[in-house]
N, C-alpha and C positions, 0 to 999 in steps of 0.2 A: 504493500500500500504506500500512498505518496501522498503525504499533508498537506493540503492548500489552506488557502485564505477561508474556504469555504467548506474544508470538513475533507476528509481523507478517501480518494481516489484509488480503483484498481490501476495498475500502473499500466495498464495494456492500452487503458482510458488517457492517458497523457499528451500522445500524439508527438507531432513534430516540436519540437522546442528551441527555446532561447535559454541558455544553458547559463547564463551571466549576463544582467541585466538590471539598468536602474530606472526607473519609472518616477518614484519622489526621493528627490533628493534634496542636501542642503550642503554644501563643503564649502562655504563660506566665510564659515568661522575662521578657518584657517588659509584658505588658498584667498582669501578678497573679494571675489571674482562673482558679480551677479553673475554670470553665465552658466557659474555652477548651482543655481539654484532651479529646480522642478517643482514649479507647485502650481500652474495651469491645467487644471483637471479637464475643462473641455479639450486640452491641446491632449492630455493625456490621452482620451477618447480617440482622439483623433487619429492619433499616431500609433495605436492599438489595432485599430480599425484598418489598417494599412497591412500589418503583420497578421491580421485573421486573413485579410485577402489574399496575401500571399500562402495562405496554407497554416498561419501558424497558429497553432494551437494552446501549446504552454509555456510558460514564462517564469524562470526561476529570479525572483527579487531579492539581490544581495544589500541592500540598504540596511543599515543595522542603526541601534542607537550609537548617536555621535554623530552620525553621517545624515541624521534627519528622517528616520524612518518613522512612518506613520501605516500600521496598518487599516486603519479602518478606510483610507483613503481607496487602498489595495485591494480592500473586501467592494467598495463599491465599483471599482474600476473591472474587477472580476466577473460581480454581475453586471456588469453594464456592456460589456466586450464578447464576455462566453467563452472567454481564457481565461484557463486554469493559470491560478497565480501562486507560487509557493515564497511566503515572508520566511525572515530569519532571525536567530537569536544571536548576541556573538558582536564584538568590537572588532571593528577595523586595526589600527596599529598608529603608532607614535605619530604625531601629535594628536588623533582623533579621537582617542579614547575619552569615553567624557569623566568630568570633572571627580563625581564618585566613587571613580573603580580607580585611578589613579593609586600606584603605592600596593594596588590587589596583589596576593598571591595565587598561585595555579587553581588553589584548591576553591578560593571565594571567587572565582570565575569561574569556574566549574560548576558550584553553586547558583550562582544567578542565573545561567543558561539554562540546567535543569530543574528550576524554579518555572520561567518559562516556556518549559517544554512542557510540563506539564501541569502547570496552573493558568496559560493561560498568556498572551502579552499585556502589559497595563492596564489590568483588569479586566480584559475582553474574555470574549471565547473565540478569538483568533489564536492557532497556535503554529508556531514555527515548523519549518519542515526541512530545515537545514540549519548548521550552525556555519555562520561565516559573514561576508568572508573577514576572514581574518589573517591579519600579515605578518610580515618583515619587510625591511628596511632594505635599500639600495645595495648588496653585496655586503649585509650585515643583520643582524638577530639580535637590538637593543633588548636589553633585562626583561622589561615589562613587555615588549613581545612574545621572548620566550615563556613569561609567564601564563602569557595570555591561550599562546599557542597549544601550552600545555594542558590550563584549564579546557581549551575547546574540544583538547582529545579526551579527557576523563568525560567528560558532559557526554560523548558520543557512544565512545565504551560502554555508559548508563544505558543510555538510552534508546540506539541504535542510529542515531540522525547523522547523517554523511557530514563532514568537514567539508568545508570547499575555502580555498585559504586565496588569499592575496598573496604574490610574487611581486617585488618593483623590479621590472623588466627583465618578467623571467629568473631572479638571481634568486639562490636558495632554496632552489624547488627539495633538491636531494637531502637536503638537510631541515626540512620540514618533514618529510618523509620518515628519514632515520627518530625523530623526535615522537612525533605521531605514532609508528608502528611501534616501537618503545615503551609505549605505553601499553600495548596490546589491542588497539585499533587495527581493525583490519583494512587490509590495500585498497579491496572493492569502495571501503566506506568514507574515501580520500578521493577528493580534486583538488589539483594542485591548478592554482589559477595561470593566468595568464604565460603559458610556455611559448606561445608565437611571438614574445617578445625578446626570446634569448636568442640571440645571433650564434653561442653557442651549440651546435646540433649537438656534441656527445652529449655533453650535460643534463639536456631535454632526455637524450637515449637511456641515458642515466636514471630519469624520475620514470621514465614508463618500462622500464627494466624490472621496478620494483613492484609492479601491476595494480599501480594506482591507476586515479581515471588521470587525464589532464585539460585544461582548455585551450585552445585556441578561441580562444576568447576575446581579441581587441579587433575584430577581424572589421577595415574598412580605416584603423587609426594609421594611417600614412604617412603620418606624420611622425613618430614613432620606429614604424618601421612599414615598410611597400610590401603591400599584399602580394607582391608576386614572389619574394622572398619568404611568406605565411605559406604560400602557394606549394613551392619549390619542397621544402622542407615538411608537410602533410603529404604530399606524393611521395617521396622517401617513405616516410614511415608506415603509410598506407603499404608502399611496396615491402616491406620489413614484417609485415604483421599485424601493427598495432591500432588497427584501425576499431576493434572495440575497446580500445580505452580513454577516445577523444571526443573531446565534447564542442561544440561551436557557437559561438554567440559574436557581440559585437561592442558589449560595456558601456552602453551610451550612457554619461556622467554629463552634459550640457545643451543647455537650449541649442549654443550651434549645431546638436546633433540631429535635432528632429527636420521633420522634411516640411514644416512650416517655416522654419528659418535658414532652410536651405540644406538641413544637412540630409547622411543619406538614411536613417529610419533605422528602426526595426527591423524590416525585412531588407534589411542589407543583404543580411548571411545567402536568403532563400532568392532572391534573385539576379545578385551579381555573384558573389561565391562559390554558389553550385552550380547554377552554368559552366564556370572556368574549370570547375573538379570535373563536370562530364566530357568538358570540349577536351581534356585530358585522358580521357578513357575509363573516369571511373564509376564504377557499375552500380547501378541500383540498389542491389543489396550492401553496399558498403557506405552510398549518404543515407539507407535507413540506417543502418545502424549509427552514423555519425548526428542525422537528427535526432532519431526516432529510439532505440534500441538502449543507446546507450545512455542517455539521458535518464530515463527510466529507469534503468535498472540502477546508478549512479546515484540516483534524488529516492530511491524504495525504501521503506525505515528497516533494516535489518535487526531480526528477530533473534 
């Protein structure tokens, strides 16, 4: 089964997805930047509405507290669209953490996640169905990261809710893993965020070695790095094997993302990305599983 916004799903029911994805957001606090703020709910609508057209069906919401998560928004944006939406429990990383958890140990993060998970988010009866994402830092694991990272995997262990973790581009996947499994989490119940931004391939080779899931998840930020490079490097591993342990989204974090203000949407992934994976030869049963299959089994609450 797979927890949404709206009460827990056979996972056969999920459909194509957005495997990493922000809908309401706020990272303001920290970055300045009205740009990074989401709180236009008819644009929300709107830009939803775009992504059902395109085929898409569910949508994994990584916004956590600190970052400006609001699930009720999520719950109405759910029924109002007819995408299954999945909220989360779980801090972002250094400096986003909000003010309260500051100074937390592994264990009182652990706590408040599984507080969460099953009483419920801020007093709702909306309940989490991942824990994440949560981070590390540029080519480093600050203290209260590691803390945090740790709590996320006791909470998961509890409970059975998948990790899915922030990476800053790509660095540290392997050693989120080693930390995580460590704990006695298992591989399947790990996404390791963002690996389409490692320009290192072994390293990537490295984190899906360990038979975690991973994302290629920024897919369309070019800025960053050129999707023909995201391209290049998914065909390798596609041809390698590991094509059920990747998951695809696109991270929209700003109004410039949406296709009201010109950016390119939600259905980024499903109608420019998988065209280019087919105009490549790759076969139907491999973007289900890359939409479809693996998401699913990925986001399932293991029992």
């Amino acid at each position: 089964m797979i927890q949404t916004v709206n009460g827990k799903i056979d996972k056969n029911n999920f459909g194509i997805c957005a495997a990493h994805e922000h809908l309401s957001i706020d990272l303001s606090r920290v970055k300045s930047d009205p740009d990074t703020i989401l709180d236009d709910v008819p644009g929300m609508e709107e830009e939803l509405n775009h992504f059902y057209t395109a085929g898409g069906s569910s949508l994994v919401e990584l916004t956590n507290d600190g970052m400006g998560r609001d699930v009720k928004r999520l719950k109405h944006l759910s029924e109002k669209s007819d995408i299954h939406i999945v909220t989360c429990t779980g801090f972002y990383k250094d400096p986003f953490i909000p003010q309260f958890a500051q100074g937390w140990d592994q264990d009182q993060f652990a706590h408040h996640f599984i507080n969460e998970i099953n009483d419920g988010i801020e007093g709702t009866s909306i309940y989490p169905g991942v824990i994440g994402e949560v981070g590390t830092s540029n080519n480093e694991i600050k203290p209260i990261e590691k803390e945090l990272l740790l709590g996320s995997g006791k909470a998961g262990v509890e409970t059975g809710l998948t990790v899915s973790t922030h990476t800053t581009l790509g660095t540290m996947g392997s050693k989120q893993v080693n930390m995580l499994v460590g704990l006695g989490l298992p591989a399947n119940q790990i996404v390791v965020g963002h690996q389409d931004l490692n320009p290192n391939k072994e390293e990537v080779l490295d984190v899906l070695k360990s038979g975690v899931y991973i994302g290629f998840d920024t897919i369309g930020k070019n800025n960053y790095r050129p999707d023909k490079d995201r391209l290049s490097f998914l065909l390798d591993f596609i041809e390698k094997g590991f094509h059920k342990q990747i998951l695809l989204s696109a991270d929209l974090t700003r109004k410039s993302h949406w296709k009201k203000h010109g950016g390119p949407g939600y259905d980024l992934v499903l109608n420019d990305f998988i065209p280019a994976l087919r105009k490549h030869g790759v076969s139907d049963d491999i973007i289900s599983d890359l939409l479809i299959n693996n998401p699913a089994k990925a986001y399932s609450i293991k029992e």
